[in-house]
C-alpha positions as CSV (number, residue, x, y, z in Angstrom):
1,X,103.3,69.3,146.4
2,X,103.7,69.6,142.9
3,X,102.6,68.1,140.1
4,X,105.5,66.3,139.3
5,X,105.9,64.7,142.5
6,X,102.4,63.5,143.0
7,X,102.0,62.3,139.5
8,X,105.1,60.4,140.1
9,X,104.1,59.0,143.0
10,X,101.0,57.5,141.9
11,X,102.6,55.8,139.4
12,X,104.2,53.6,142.2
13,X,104.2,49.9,141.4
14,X,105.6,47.6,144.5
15,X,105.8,44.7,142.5
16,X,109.0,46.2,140.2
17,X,110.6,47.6,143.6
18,X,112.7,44.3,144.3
19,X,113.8,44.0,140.6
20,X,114.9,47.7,140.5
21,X,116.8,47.3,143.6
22,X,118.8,44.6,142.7
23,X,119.5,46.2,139.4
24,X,120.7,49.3,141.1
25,X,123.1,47.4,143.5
26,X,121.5,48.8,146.4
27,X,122.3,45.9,148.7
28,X,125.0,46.5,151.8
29,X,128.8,47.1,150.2
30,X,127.3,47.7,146.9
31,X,127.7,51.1,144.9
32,X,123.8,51.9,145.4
33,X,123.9,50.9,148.7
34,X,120.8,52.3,150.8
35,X,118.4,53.9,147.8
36,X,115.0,53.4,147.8
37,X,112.9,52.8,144.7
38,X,108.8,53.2,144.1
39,X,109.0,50.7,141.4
40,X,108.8,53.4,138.0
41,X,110.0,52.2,134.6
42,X,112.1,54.8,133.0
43,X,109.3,55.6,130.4
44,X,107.1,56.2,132.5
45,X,109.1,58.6,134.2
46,X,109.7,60.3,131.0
47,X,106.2,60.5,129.9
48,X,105.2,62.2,133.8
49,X,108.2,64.6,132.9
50,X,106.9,65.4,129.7
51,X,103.6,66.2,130.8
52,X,104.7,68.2,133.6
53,X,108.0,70.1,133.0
54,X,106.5,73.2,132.3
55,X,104.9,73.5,135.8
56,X,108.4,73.3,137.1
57,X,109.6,76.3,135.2
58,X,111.4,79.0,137.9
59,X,109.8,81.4,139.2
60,X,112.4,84.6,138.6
61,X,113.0,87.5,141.5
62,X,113.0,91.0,140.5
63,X,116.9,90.9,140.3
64,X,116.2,88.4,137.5
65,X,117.6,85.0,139.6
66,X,115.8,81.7,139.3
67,X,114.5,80.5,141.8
68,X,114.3,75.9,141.2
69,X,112.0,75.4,144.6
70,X,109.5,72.6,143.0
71,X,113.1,70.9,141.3
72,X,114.4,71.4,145.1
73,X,112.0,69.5,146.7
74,X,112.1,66.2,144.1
75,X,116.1,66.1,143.3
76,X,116.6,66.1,147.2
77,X,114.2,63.0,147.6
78,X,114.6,59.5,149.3
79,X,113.3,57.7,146.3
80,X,115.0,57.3,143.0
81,X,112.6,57.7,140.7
82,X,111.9,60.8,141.8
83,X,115.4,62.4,141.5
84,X,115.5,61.0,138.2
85,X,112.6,63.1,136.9
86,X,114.4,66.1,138.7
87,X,117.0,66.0,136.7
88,X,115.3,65.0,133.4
89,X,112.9,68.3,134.3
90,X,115.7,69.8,134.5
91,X,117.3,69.1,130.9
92,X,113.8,70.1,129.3
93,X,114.2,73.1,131.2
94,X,117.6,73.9,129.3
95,X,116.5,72.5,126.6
96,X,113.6,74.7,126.3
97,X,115.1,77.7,127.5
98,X,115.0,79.9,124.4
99,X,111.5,79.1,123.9
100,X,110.1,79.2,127.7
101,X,112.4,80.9,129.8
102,X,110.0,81.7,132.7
103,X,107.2,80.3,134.6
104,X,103.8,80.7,133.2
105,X,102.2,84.2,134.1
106,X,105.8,86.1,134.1
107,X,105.4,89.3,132.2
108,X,109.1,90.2,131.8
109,X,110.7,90.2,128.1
110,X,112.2,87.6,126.6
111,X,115.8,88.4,126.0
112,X,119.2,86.8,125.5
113,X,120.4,87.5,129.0
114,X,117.7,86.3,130.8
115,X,117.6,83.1,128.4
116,X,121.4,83.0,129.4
117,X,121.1,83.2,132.9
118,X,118.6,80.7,132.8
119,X,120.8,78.0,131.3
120,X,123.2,78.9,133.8
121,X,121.3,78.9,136.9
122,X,120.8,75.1,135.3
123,X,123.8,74.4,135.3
124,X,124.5,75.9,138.5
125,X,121.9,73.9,139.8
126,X,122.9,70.6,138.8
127,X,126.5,71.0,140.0
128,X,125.4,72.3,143.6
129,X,123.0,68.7,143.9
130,X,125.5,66.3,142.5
131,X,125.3,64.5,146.1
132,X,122.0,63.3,144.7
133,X,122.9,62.1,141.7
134,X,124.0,59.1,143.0
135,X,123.6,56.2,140.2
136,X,124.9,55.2,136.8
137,X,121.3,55.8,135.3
138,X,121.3,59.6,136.7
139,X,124.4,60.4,135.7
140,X,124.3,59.1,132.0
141,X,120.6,60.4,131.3
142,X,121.4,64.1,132.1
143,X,125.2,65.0,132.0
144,X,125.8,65.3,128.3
145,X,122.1,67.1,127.8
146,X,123.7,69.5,130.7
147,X,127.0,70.1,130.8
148,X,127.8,69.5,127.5
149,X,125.7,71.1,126.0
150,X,126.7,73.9,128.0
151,X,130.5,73.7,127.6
152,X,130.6,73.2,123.6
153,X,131.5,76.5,123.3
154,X,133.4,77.1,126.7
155,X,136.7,76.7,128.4
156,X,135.9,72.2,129.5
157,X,138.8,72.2,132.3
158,X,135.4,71.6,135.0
159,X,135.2,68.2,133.5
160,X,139.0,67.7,134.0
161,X,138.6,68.6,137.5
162,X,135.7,66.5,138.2
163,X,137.3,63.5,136.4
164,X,140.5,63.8,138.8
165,X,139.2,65.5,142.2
166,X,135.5,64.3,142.2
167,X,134.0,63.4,145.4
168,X,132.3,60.4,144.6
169,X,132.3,57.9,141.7
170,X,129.1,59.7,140.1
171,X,131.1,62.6,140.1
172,X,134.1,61.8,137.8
173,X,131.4,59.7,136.3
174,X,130.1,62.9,134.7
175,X,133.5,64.5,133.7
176,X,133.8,61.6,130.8
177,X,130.4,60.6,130.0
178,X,129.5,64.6,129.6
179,X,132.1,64.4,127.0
180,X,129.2,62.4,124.0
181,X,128.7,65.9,123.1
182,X,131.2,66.8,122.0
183,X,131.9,63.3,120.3
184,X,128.6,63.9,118.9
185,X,130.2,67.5,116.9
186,X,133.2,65.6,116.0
187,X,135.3,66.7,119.2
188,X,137.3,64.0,119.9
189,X,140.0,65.3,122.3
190,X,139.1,65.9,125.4
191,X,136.8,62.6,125.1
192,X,140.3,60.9,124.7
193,X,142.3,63.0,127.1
194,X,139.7,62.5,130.3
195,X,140.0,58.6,129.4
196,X,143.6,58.9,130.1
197,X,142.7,60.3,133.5
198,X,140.5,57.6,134.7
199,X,141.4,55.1,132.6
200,X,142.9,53.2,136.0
201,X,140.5,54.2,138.3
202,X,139.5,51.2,140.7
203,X,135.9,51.0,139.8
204,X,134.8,48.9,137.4
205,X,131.9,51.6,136.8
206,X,134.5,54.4,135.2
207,X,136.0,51.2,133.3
208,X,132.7,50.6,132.0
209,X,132.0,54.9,131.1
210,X,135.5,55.0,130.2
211,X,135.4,52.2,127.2
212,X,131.8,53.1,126.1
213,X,133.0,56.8,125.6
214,X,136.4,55.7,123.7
215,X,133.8,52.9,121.8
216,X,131.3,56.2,120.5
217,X,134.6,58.5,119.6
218,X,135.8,55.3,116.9
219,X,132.4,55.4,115.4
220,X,133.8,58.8,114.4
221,X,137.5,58.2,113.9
222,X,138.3,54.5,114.2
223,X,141.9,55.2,113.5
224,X,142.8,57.6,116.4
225,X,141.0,55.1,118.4
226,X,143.3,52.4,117.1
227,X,145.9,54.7,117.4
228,X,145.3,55.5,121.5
229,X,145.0,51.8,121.8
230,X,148.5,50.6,120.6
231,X,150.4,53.7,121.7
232,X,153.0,53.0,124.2
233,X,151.3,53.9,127.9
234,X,153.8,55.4,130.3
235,X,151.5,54.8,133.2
236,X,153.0,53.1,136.3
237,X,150.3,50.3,135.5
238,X,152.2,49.2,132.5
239,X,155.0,46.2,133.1
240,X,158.5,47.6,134.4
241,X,160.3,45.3,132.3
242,X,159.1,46.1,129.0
243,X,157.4,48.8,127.3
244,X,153.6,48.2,126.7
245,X,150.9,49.7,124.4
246,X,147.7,51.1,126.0
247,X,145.2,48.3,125.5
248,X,147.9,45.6,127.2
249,X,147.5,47.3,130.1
250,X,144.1,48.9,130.3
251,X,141.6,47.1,132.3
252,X,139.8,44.2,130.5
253,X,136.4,45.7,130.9
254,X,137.4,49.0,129.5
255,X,139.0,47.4,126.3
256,X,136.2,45.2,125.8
257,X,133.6,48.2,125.8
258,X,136.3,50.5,123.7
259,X,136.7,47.7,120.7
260,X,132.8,46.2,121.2
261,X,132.2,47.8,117.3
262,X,135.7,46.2,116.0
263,X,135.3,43.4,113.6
264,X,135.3,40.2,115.2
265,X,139.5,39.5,114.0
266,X,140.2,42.6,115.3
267,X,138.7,42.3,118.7
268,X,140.4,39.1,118.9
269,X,143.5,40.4,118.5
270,X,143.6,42.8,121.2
271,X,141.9,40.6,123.5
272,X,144.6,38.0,123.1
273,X,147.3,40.0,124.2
């Protein structure tokens, strides 16, 4: 067992496991139907990672693969908690890469391939275990540290596939919230364009990614926010009798999230019609 995992584990508190689960919609019908939870704060779990991350660093082979068996063992557990400080490991790991690219006692040089091939066995690990990254909270707290870090300077159409073909939710989840990076650079389209794909999905849980991501791209450009809002949508959704502009026919919740920084006159006014 690693140190991760046991440290994790004794930071179990039963009193918080009701309160979590409720939280996390975990009862029958509901989107987190079935998880289990030890009753960890997110701090804490941050501070364990902290602390520990380094311990999980891949061992590499001699044809230079990583090899994530300590990550294996905690993103593939029952309990929630625990995943969650998989995948957090796993962001300090990319994060760290240039600096520590290989587990303690590994002799071989630090290069730019190997540093490379790191990040991308990261990557390629958190794409091959997205059936465990099963709640809002684990996809929003490694995504956009993740993939988009990854994809600022690469060809993006994954997150357009995930956004319209994803398995779950969780999946097409991560195709617009990985998009905050690039928001964060001042790349606004594809933040704009993925909205358009989900922006009727079903779940109120892309209506709720979907406005917060449109909300943090008009902190950069409030005007092409305004302007996707009014422009005329030629979705089936819209009314058949009359043209209508974006925001008439988007769902409430994702409007409300998309215009939460307007000023209160402004909010108002697209909430009224």
């Amino acid at each position: 067992m690693s140190d991760l995992l046991s440290q994790m584990l004794s930071h179990a508190d039963p009193s918080q496991v009701a309160g979590l689960a409720r939280f996390f919609k975990t009862g029958p019908g509901q989107y987190g139907e079935g998880d289990k939870f030890l009753g960890i704060k997110v701090p804490v779990t941050r501070a364990v990672v902290k602390e520990c991350w380094r311990e999980m660093l891949p061992e590499i082979s001699a044809d230079g693969t990583p090899s994530f068996h300590l990550l294996e063992e905690c993103i593939r557990s029952e309990y929630h908690e625990i995943r969650l400080a998989a995948l957090l490991t796993l962001v300090e790991i990319f994060k760290h890469s240039k600096s520590c690219p290989v587990g303690a006692g590994h002799d071989k040089s630090v290069t730019p391939d190997l540093i490379g091939g790191l990040r991308e066995q990261c990557i390629d690990f958190y794409l091959s275990h997205t059936e465990y990254i099963n709640n809002w909270d684990l996809v929003d707290l490694s995504c956009y540290p993740l993939l988009g870090e990854w994809l600022l300077d690469k060809d993006r159409s994954l997150l357009y596939d995930l956004a319209r073909n994803g398995k779950t939710i969780w999946e097409q989840r991560i195709g617009i919230v990985s998009t905050m990076t690039f928001i964060r650079h001042g790349q606004l389209d594809d933040t704009f364009a993925i909205a358009d794909i989900l922006l009727y999905h079903p779940h109120d849980l892309i209506h709720k990614a979907v406005g917060w991501l449109l909300r943090e791209a008009g902190k950069r450009d409030k005007a092409r926010l305004e302007a996707y809002l009014q422009a005329h949508d030629p979705s089936s959704h819209s009314r058949p009798d009359r043209e209508s502009s974006r925001y008439q026919s988007m769902p409430r919740t994702a409007l409300r999230y998309a215009i939460e920084k307007f000023p209160e006159e402004e909010r108002r006014y697209y909430l009224a019609k």
